[in-house]
C-alpha positions as CSV (number, residue, x, y, z in Angstrom):
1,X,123.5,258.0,-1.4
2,X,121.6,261.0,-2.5
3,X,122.6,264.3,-4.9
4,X,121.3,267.3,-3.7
5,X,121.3,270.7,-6.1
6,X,122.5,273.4,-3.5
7,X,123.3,277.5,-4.1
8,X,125.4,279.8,-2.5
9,X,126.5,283.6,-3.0
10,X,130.1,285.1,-3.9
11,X,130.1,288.6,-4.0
12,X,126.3,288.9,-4.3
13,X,126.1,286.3,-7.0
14,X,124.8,282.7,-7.1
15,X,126.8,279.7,-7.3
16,X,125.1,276.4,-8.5
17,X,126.3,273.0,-7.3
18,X,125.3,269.6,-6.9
19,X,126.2,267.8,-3.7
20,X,126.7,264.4,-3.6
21,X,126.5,263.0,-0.2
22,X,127.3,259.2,0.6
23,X,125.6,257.1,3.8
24,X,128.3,257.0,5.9
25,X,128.9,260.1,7.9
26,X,131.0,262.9,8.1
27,X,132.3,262.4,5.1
28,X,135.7,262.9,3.3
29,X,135.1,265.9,0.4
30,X,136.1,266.3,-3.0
31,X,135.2,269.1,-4.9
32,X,135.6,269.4,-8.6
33,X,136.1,272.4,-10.5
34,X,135.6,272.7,-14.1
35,X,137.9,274.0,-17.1
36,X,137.7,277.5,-19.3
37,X,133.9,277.7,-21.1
38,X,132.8,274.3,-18.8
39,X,130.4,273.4,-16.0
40,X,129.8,270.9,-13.3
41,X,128.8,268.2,-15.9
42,X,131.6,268.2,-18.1
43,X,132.3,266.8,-21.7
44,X,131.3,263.3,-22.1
45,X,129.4,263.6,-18.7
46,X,132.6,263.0,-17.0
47,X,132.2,264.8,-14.0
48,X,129.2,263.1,-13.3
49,X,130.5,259.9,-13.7
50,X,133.5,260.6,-11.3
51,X,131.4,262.2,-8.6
52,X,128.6,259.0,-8.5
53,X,131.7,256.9,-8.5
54,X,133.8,259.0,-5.6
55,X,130.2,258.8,-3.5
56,X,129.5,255.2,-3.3
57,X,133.0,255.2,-2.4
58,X,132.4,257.1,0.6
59,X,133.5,260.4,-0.3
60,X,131.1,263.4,-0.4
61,X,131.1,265.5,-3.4
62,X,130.8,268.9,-4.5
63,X,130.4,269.9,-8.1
64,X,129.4,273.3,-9.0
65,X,129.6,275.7,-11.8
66,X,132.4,278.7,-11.5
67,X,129.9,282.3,-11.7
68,X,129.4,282.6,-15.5
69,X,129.5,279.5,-16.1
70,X,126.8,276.6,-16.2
71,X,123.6,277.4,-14.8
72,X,125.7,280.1,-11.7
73,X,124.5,283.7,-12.1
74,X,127.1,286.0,-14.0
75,X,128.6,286.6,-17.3
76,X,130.9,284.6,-18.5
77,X,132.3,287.8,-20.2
78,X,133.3,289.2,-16.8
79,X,135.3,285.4,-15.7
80,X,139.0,285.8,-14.4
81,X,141.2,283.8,-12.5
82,X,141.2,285.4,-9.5
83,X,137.3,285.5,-9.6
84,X,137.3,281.3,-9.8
85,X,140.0,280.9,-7.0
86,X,137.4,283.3,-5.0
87,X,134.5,281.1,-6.1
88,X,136.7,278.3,-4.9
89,X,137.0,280.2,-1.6
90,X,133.4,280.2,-1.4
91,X,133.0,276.7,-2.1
92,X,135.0,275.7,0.8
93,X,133.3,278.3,3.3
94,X,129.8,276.9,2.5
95,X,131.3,273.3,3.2
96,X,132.7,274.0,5.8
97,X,128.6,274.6,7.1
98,X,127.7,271.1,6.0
99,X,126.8,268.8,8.9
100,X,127.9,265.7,6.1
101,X,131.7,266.9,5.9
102,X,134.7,265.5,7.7
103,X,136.7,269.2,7.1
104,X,140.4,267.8,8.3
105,X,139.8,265.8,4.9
106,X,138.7,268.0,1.9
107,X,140.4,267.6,-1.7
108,X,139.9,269.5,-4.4
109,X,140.3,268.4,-8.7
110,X,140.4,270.3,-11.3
111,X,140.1,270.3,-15.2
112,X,142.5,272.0,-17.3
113,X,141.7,275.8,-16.0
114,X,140.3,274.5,-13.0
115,X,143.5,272.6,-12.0
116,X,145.4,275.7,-12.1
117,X,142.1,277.3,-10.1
118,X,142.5,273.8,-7.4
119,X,146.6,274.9,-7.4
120,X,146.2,278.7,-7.2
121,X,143.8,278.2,-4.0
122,X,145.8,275.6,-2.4
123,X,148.7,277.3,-2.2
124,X,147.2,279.8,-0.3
125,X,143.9,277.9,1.8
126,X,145.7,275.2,4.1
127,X,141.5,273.8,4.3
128,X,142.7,271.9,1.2
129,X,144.7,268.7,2.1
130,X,145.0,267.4,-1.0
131,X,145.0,268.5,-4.6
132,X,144.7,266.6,-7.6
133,X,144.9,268.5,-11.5
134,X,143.7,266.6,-14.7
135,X,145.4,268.3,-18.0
136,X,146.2,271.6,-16.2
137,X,148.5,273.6,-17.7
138,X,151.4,275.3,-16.4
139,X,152.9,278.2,-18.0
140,X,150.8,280.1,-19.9
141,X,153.5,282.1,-21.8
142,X,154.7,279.0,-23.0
143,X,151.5,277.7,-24.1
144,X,151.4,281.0,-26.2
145,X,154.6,280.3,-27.8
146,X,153.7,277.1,-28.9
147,X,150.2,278.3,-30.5
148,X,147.7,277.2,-27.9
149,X,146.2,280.5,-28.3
150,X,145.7,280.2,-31.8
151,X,143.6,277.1,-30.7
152,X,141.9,278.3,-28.2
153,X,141.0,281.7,-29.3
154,X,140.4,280.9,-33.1
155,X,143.4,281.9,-34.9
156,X,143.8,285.2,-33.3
157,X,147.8,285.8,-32.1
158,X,147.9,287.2,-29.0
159,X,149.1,290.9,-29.9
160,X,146.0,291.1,-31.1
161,X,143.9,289.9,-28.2
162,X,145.4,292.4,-26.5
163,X,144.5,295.1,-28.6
164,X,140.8,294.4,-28.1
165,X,138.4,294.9,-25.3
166,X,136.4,292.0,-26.1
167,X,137.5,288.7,-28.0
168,X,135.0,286.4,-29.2
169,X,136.0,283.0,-28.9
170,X,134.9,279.6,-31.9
171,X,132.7,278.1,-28.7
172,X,130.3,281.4,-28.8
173,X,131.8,283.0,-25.8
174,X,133.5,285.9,-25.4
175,X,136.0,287.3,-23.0
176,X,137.1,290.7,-22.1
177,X,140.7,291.7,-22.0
178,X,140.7,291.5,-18.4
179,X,140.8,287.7,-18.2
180,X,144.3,287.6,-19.9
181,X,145.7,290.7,-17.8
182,X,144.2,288.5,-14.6
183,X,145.6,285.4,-16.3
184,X,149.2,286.2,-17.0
185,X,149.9,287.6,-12.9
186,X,149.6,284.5,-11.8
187,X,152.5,282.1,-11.3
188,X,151.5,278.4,-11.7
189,X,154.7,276.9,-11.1
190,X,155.5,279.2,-8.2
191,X,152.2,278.3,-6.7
192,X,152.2,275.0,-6.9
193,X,155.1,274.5,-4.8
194,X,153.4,275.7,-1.9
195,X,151.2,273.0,-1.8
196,X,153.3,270.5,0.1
197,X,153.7,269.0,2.3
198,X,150.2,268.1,1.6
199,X,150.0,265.6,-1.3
200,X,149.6,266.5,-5.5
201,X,148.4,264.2,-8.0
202,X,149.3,265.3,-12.0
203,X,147.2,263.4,-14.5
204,X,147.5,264.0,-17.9
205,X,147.0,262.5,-21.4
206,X,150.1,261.6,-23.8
207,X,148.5,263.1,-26.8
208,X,146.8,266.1,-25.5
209,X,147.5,268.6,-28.1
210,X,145.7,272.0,-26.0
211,X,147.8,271.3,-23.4
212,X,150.9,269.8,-24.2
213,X,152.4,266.9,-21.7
214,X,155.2,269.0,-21.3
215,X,153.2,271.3,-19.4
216,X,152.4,268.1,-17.0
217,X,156.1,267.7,-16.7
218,X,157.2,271.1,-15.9
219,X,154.3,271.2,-13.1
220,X,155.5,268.2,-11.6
221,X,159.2,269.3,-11.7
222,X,158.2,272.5,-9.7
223,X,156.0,270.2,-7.2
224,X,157.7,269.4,-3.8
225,X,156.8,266.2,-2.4
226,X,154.9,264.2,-1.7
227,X,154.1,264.3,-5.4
228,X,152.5,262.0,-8.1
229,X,152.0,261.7,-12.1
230,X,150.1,259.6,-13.9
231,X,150.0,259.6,-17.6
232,X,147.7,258.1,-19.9
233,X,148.7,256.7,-23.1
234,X,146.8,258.3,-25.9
235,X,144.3,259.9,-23.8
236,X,143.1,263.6,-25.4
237,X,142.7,266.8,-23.3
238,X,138.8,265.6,-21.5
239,X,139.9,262.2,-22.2
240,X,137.5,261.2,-24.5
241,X,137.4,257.8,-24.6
242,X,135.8,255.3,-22.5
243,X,138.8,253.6,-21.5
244,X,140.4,256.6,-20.4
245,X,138.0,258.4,-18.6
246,X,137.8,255.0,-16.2
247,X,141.1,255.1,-15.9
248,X,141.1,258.8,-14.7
249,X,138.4,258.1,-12.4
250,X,139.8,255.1,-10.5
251,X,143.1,256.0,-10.5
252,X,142.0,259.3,-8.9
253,X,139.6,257.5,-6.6
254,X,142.2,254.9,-5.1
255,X,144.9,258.2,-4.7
256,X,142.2,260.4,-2.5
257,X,141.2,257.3,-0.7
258,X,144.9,256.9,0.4
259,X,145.6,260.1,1.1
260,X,141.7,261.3,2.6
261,X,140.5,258.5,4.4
262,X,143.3,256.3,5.5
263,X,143.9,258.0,8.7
């Protein structure tokens, strides 16, 4: 196994990644896509962790940071939706030069806002055979109604966000009003319906309290099969606990290997 750091361009702007590539090959590929304010490390180090642990399993993998984000050109000011499912576009069309990929058998996971990224590109980029979401939400009006903005954005209701061109957010960041006029045109539950009949995995914690399990509910209601949920008992949004991050990893791991390299 070796991890190389690669770089490609979207719209005249760098993309940063780290390529994990496993002995045996062409490879299966996963790529993983960070949540809102993350990168291609993640809290606790868990995307790390996962990718190391997908490669000596004979996968390739592709972590990267979204353009703003990490150590990807941008600002992470200018960030919308539809400029992460276009980074995602990217990802796949610079895999798709790799030597080391097997492309008939490319997943993609995604964290929280990059779940709904993994789900918003899927529906519409039949590359991607399978698609796995950890704590993604989605319906972002509901989320609003039961306070997750207050949570996210510091207190701030969102008739105000509104009002502003830029809102600065209790991580250091800011946004412009664009991301939530982007963010609120896209239809999560609609979207992710399109994905079959290639498979859907839904993990989520029980107590994640900035994304409800309700939200993991109501996606996997709209899901067609094949479809699958797993839930972990008292696991928090990034799943901050030893136990549960394991627990996220292999049971991810053993899904992708059923559904990516069993023939």
């Amino acid at each position: 196994m070796k991890e190389e750091f690669v770089y490609f361009y979207n719209k005249g702007e760098r993309i940063v990644g780290t390529f994990h590539i496993p002995e045996n090959l062409p490879a299966p590929v996963i790529v993983m896509c960070h949540g809102f304010t993350g990168h291609r490390i993640e809290a606790h180090r868990l995307f790390v962790l996962a990718a190391r642990k997908f490669c000596r399993n004979g996968f390739a993998v592709l972590r990267f940071d979204f353009r703003g984000s990490g150590e990807s050109e941008g600002l992470f000011e200018s960030v919308t939706v539809s400029g992460e499912v276009s980074d995602l576009i990217a990802v796949m069309d610079w895999l798709y030069t790799r030597k080391e990929v097997s492309k008939e058998k490319l997943g993609v996971v995604g964290l929280s806002l990059g779940g709904v990224v993994a789900i918003l590109t899927a529906s519409r980029d039949e590359r991607i055979k399978a698609v796995c979401t950890w704590s993604a939400p989605a319906d972002f009006r509901e989320l609003i109604l039961m306070g997750a903005t207050r949570r996210i954005f510091g207190g701030t209701e969102v008739d105000e966000l509104f009002s502003r061109e830029f809102i600065e957010l209790p991580s250091g960041y800011r946004i412009r009003k664009s991301f939530l006029v982007d963010l609120f045109k896209h239809d999560i539950l609609g979207n992710v319906a399109k994905i079959s009949p290639r498979p859907l995995l839904i993990v989520h914690g029980t107590n994640d309290q900035l994304v409800p399990l309700s939200q993991a509910e109501k996606l996997y209601m709209a899901a067609e099969k094949p479809k699958e949920k797993y839930f972990i008992k008292g696991a928090d949004h990034t799943f901050n606990r030893w136990d549960w991050q394991w627990q996220v990893i292999n049971y991810t791991l053993n899904w992708f290997s059923k559904n990516l390299i069993v023939p």
